[in-house]
Backbone as a chain_set.jsonl record, in Angstrom:
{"seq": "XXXXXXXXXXXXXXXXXXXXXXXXXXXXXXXXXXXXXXXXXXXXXXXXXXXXXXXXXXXXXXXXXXXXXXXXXXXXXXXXXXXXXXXXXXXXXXXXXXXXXXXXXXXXXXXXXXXXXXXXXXXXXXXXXXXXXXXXXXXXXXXXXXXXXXXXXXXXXXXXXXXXXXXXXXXXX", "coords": {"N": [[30.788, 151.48, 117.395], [33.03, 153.312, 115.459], [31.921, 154.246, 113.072], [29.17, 154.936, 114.228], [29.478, 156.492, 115.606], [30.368, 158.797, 114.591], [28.013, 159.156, 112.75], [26.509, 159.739, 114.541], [27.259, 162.371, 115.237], [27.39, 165.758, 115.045], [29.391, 165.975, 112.665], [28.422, 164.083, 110.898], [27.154, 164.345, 108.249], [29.224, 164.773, 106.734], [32.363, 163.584, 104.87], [33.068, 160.071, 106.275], [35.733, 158.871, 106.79], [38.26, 155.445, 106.657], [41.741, 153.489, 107.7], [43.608, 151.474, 107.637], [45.857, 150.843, 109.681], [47.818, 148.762, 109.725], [47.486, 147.479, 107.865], [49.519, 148.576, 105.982], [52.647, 150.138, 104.53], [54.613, 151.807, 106.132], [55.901, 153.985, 104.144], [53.998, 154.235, 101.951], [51.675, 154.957, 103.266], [52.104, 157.446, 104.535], [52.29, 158.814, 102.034], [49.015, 158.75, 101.368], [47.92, 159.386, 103.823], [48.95, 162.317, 103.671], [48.893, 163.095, 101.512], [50.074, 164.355, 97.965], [52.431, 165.779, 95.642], [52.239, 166.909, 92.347], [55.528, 165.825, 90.986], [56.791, 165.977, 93.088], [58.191, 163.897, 94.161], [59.568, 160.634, 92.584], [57.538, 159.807, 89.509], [55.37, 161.069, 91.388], [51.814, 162.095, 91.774], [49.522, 164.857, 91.616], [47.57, 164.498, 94.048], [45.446, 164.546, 96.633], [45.601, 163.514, 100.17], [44.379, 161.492, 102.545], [43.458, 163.2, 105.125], [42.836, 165.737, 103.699], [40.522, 165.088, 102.203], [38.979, 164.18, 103.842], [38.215, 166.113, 105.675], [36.514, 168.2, 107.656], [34.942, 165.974, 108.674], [35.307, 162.864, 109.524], [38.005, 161.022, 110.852], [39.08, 157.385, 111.099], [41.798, 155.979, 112.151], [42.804, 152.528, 111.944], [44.426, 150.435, 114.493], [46.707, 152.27, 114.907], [49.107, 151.963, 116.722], [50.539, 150.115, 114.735], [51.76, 152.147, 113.266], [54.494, 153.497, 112.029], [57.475, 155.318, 114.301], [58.194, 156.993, 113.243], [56.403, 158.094, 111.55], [54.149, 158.576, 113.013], [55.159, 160.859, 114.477], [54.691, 162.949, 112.877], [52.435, 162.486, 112.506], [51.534, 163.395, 114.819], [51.935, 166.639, 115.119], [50.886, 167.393, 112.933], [48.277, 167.224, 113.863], [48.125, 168.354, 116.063], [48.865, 171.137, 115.135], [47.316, 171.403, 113.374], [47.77, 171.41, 110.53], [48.429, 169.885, 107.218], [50.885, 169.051, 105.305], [51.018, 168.315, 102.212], [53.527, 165.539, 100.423], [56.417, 166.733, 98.946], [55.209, 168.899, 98.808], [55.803, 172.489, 99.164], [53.868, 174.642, 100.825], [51.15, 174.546, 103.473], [48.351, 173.152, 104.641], [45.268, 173.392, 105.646], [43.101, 171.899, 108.178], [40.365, 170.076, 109.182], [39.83, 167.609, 111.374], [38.13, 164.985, 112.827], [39.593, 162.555, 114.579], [39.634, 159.56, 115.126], [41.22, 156.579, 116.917], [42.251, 153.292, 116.928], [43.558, 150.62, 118.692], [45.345, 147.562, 119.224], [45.827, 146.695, 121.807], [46.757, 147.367, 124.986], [47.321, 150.616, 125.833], [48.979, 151.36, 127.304], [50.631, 149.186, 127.354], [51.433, 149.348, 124.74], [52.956, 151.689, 124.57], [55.237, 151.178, 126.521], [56.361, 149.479, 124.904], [57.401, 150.33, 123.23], [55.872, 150.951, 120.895], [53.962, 153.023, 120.22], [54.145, 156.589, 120.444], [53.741, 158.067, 123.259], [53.707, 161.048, 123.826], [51.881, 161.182, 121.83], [49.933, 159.557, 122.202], [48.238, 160.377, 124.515], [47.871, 162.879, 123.048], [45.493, 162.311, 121.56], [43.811, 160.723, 123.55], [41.455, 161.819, 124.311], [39.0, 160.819, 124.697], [38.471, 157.473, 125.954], [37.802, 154.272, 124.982], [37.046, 151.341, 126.201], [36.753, 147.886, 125.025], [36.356, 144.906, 125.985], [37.678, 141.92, 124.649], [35.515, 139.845, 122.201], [35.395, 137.105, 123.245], [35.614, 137.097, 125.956], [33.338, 138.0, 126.841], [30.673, 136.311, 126.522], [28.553, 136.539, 126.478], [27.552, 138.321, 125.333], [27.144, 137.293, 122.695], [24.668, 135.953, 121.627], [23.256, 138.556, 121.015], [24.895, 139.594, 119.068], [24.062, 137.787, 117.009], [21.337, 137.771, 116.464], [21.157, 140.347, 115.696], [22.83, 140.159, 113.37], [21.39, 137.907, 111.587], [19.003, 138.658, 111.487], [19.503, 141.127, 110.051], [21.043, 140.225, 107.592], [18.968, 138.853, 107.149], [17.31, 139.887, 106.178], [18.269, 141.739, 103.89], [19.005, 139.794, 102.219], [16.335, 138.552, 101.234], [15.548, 136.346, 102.794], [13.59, 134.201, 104.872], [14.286, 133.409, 108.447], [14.762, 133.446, 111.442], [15.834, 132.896, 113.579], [18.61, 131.109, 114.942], [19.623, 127.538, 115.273], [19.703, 126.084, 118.676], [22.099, 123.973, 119.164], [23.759, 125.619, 116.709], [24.081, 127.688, 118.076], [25.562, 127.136, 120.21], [27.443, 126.445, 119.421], [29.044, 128.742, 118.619], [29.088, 129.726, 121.145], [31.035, 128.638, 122.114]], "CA": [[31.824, 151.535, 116.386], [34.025, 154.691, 114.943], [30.798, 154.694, 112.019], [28.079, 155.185, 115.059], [29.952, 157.864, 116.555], [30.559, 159.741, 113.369], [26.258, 159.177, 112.261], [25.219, 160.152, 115.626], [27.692, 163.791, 115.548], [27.544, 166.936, 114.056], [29.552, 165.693, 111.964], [27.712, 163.115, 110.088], [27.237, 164.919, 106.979], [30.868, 165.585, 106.339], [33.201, 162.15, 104.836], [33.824, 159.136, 107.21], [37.534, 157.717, 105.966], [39.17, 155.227, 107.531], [42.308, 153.55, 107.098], [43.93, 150.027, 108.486], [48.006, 151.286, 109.656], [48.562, 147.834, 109.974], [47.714, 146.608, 106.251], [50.368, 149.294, 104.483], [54.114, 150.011, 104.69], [55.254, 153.456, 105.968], [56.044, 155.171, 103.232], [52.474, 154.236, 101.575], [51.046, 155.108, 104.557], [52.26, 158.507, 104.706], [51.542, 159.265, 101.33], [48.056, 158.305, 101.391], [47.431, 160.433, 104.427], [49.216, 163.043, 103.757], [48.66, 163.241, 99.876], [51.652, 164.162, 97.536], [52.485, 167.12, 94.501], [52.873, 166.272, 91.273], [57.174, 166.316, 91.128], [57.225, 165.976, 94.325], [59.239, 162.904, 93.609], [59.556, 160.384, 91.129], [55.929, 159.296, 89.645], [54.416, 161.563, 92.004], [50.888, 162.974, 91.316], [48.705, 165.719, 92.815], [46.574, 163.868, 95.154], [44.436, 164.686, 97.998], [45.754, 162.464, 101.059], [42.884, 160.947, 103.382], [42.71, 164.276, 105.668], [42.001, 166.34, 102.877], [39.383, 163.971, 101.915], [37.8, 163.725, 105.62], [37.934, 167.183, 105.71], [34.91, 167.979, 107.913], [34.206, 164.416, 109.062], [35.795, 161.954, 110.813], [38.805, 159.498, 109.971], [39.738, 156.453, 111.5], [43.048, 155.589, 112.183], [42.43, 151.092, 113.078], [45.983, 149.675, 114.155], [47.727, 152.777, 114.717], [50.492, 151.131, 117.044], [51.302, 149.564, 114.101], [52.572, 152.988, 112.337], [56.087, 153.191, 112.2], [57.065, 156.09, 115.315], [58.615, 158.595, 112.949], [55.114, 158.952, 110.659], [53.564, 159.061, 114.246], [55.375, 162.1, 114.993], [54.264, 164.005, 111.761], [50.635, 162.501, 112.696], [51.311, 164.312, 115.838], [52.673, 167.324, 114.526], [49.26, 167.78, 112.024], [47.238, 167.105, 115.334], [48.783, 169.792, 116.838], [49.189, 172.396, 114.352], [45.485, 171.359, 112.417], [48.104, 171.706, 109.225], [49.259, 168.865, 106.93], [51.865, 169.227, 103.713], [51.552, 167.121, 100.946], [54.365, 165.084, 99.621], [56.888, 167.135, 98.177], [54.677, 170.289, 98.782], [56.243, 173.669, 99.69], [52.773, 175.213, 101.605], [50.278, 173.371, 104.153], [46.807, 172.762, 104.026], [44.337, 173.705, 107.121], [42.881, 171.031, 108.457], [39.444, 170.144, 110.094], [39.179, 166.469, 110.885], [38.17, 164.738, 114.068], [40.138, 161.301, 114.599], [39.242, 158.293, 115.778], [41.717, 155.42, 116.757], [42.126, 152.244, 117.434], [44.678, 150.183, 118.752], [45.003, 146.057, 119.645], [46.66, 146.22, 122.939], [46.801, 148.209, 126.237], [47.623, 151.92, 125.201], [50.177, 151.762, 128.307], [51.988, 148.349, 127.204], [52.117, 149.624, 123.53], [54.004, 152.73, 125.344], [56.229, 150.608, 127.365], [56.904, 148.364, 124.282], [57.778, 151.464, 121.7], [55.151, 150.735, 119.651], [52.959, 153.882, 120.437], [54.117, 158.019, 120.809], [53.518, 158.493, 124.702], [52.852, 162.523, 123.241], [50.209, 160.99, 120.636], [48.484, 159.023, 122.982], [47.665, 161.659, 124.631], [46.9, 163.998, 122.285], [44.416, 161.378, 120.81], [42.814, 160.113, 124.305], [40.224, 162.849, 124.828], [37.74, 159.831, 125.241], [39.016, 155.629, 125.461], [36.906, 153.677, 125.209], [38.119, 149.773, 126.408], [35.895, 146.701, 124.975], [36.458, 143.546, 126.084], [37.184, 141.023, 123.626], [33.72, 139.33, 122.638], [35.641, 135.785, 124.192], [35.656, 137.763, 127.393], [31.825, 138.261, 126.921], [30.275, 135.608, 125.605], [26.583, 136.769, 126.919], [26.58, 139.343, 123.937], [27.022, 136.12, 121.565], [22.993, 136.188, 120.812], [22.64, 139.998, 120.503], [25.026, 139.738, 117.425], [23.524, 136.528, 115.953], [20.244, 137.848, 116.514], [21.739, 141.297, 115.141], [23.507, 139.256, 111.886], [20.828, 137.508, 111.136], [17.819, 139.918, 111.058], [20.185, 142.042, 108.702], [21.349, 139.383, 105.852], [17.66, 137.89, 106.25], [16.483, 141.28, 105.385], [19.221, 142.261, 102.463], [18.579, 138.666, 101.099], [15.089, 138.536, 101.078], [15.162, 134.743, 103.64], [12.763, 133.957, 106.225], [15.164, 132.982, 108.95], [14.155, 134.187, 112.972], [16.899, 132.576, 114.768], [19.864, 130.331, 114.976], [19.231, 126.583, 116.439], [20.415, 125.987, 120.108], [23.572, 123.602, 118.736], [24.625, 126.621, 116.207], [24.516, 129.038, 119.367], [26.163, 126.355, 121.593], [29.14, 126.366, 118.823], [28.891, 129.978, 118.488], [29.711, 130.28, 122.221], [32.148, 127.741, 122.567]], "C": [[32.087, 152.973, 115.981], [32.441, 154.972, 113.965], [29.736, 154.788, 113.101], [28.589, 156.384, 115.591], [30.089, 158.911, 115.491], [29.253, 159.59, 113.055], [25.898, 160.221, 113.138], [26.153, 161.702, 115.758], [27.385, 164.411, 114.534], [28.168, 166.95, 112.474], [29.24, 164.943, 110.379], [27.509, 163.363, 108.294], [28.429, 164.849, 106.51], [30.941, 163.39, 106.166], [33.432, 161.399, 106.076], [34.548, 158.387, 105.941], [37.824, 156.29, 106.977], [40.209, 154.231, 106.981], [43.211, 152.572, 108.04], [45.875, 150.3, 108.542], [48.592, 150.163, 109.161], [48.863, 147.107, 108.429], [49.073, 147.393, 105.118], [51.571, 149.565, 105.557], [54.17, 151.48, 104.985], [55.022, 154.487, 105.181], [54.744, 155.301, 102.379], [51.459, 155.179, 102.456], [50.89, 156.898, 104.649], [51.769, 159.394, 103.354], [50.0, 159.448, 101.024], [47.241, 159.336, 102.227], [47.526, 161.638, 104.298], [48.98, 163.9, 102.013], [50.215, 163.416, 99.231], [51.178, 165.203, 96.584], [53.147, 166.18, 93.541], [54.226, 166.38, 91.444], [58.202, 166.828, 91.94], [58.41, 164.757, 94.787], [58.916, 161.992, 92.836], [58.044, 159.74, 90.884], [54.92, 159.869, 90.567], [53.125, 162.469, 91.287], [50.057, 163.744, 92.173], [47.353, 164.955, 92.72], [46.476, 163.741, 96.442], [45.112, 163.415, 98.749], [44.044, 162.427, 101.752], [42.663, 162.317, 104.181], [42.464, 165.066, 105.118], [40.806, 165.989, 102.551], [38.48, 163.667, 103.185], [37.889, 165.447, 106.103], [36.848, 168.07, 106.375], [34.519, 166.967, 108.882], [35.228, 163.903, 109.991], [37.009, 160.981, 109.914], [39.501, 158.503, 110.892], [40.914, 155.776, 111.599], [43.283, 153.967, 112.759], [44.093, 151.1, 113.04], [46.766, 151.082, 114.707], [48.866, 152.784, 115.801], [51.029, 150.846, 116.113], [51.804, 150.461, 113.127], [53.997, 153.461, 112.881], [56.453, 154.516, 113.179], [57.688, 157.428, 114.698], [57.063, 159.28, 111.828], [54.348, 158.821, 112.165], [53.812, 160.216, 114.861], [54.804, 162.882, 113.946], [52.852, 163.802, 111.968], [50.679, 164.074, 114.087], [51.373, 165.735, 115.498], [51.408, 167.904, 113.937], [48.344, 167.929, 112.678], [47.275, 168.586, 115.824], [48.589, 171.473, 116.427], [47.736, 172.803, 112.978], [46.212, 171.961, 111.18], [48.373, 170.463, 108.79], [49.934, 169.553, 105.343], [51.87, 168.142, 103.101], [52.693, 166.977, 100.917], [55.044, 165.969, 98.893], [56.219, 168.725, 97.865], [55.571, 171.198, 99.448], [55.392, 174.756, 100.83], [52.368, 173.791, 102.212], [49.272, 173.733, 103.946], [46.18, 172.723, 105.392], [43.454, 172.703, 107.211], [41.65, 170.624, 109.419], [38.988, 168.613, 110.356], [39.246, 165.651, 112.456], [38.682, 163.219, 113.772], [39.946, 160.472, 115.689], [40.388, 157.558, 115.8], [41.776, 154.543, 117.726], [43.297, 151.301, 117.578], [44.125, 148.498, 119.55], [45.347, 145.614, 120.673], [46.413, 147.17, 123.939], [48.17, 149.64, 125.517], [49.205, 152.041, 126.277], [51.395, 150.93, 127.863], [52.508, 149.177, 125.273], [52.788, 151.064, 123.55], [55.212, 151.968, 125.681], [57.19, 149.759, 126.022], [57.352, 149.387, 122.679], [57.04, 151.552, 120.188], [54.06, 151.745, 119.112], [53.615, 154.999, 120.976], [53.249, 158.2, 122.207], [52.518, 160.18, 124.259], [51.159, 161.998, 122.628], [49.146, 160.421, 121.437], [47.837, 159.798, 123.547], [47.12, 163.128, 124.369], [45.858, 163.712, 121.786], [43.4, 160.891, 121.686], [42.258, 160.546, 125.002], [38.954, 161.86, 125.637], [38.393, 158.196, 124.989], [37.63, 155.115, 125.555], [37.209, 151.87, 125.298], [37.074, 148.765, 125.953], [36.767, 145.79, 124.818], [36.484, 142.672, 125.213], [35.908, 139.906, 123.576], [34.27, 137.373, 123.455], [35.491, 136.075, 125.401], [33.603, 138.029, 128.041], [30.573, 137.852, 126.392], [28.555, 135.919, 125.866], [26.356, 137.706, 125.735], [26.562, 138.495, 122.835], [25.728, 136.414, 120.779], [22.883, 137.382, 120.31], [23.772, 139.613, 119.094], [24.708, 138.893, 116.472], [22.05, 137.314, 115.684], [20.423, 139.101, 115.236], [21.68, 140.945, 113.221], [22.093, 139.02, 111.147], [19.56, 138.046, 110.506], [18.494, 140.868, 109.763], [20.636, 141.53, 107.825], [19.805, 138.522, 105.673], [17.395, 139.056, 105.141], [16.952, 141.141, 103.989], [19.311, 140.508, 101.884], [17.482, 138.003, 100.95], [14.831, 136.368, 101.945], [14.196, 135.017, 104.712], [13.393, 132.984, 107.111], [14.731, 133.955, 110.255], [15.468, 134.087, 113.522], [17.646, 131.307, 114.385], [19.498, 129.309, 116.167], [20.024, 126.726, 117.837], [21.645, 125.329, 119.917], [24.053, 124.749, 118.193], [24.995, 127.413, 117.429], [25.28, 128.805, 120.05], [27.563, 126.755, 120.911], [29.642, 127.467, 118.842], [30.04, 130.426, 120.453], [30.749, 129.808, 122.544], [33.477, 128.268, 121.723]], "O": [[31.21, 153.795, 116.247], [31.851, 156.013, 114.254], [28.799, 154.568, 112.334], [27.816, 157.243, 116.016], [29.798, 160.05, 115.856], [29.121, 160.814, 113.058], [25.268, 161.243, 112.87], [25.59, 162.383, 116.615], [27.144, 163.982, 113.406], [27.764, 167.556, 111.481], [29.653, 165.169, 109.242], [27.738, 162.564, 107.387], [28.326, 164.926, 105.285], [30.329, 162.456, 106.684], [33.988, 162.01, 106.989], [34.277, 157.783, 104.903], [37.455, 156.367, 108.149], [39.942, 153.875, 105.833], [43.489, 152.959, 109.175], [46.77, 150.031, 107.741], [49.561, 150.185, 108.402], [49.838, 146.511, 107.971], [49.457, 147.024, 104.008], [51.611, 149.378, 106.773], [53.803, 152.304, 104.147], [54.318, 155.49, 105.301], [54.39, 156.443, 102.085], [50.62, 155.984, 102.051], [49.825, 157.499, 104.793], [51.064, 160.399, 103.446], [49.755, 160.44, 100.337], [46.286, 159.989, 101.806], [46.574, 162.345, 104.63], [48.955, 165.088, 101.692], [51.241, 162.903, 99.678], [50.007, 165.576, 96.519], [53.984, 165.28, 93.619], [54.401, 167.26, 92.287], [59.28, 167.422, 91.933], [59.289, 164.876, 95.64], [57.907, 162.245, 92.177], [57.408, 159.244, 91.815], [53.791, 159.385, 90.646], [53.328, 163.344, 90.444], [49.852, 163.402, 93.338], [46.485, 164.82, 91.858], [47.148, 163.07, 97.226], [45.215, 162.36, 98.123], [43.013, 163.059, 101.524], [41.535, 162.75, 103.947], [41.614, 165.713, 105.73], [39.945, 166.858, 102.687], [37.46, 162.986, 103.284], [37.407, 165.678, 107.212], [36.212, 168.75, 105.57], [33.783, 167.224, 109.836], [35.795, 164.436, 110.945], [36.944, 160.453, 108.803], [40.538, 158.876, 111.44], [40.93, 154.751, 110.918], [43.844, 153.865, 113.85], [44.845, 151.501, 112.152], [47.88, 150.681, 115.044], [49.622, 153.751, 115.712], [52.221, 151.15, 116.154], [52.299, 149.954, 112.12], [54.351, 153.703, 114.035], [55.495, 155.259, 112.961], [57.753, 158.532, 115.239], [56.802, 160.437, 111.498], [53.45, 159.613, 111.877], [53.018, 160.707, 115.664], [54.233, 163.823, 114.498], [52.049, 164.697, 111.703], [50.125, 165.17, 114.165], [50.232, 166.105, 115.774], [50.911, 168.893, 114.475], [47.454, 168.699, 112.32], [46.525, 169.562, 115.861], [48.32, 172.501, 117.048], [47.395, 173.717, 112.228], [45.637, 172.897, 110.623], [48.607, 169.658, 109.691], [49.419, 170.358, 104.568], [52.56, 167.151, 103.338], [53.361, 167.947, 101.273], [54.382, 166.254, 97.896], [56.583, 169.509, 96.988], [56.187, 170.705, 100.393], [56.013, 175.532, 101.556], [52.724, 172.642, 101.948], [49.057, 174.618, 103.118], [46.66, 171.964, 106.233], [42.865, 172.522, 106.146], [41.909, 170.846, 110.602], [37.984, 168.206, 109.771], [40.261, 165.7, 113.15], [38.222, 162.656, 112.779], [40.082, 160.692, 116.892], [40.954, 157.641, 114.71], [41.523, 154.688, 118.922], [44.034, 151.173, 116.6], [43.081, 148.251, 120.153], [45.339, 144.398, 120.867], [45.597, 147.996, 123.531], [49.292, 149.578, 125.013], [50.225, 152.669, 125.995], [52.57, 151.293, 127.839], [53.637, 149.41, 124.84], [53.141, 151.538, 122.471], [56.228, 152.2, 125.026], [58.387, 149.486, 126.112], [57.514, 149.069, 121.501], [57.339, 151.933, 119.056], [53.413, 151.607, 118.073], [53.883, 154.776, 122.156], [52.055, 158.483, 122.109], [51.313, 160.422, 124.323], [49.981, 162.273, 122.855], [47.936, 160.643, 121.43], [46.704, 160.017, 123.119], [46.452, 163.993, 124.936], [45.095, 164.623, 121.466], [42.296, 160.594, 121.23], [42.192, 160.181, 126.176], [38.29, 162.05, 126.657], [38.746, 157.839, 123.865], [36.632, 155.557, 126.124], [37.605, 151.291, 124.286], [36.189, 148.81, 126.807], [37.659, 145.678, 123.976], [35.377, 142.389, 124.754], [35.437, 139.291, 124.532], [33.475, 136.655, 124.061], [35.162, 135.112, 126.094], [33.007, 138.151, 129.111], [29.663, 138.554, 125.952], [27.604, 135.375, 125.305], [25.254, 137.884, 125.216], [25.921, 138.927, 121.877], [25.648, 136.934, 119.666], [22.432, 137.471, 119.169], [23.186, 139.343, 118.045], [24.958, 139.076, 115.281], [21.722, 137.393, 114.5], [19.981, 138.94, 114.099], [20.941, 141.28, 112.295], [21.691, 139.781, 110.266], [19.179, 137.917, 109.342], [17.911, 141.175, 108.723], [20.795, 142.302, 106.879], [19.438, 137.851, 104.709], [17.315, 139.119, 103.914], [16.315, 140.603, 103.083], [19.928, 140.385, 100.826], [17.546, 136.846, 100.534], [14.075, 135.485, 101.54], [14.137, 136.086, 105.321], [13.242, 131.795, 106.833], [14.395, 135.122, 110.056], [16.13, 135.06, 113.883], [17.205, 130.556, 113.516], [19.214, 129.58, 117.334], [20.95, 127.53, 117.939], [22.565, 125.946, 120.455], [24.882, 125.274, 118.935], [26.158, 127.723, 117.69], [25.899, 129.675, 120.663], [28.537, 127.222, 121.502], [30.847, 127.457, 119.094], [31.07, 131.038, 120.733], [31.51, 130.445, 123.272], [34.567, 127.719, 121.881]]}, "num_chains": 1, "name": "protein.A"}
């Protein structure tokens, strides 16, 4: 996961953000990342977007097909130039933040299907990494029951080993 890869780097010390494209609207979206200046427009206040705030660290971008393709160019754009401008700001802001993302489809069809910056993908896919959905792989079923279970016995103090052979059967099915 994006939080194992950010523990196990240099990084680790520094903020892990991250930040679901798919749950917010555009213009949220952009503010959020990008932050905003007080009177920068209406109700605006000075606040830090998420790469100020990951500053250092790492930030997760899950979903980002699902950001709309003109705040994909200004992602790109910040990528590029390791600057971002607040909201309604007049200066930029230097930028140190390694990005992670994640997307729900084949990086090529969500190209083909305009749902994904051809540029961005490639400025973003230093390393892919492809997993199989776990229906595709049902042999790792046990390792995360086994996983699960050892870690909510623990954090709820149960004595619980393992999951009967019916639960597992349903589990796989």
């Amino acid at each position: 996961s994006a939080q194992s890869i950010h523990a196990a780097s240099i990084r680790s010390g520094q903020p892990f953000i991250d930040i679901n494209c798919a749950a917010l609207p555009s213009q949220l979206l952009e503010g959020l990342l990008f932050g905003s200046v007080k009177g920068g427009f209406t109700d605006a206040q000075d606040r830090p977007g998420l790469f100020e705030q990951a500053h250092g660290g790492t930030l997760l971008l899950d979903e980002i097909n699902s950001m709309d393709m003109a705040l994909q160019g200004k992602l790109l754009r910040a990528l590029q130039e390791k600057k971002i401008r607040r909201l309604g700001a007049m200066s930029s802001t230097d930028i140190d933040v390694r990005i992670i993302s994640t997307i729900n489809k084949a990086p090529e069809q969500a190209i083909e299907d305009r749902e994904l910056r051809e540029d961005l993908f490639y400025r973003l896919s230093v390393t892919n990494l492809n997993i199989e959905p776990l229906r595709n792989r049902q042999e790792d079923i046990p390792i995360y029951v086994d996983f699960f279970l050892k870690k909510y016995a623990y954090k709820l103090g149960l004595r619980i080993h393992a999951c009967s052979a019916k639960v597992m059967a349903l589990f796989q099915h």
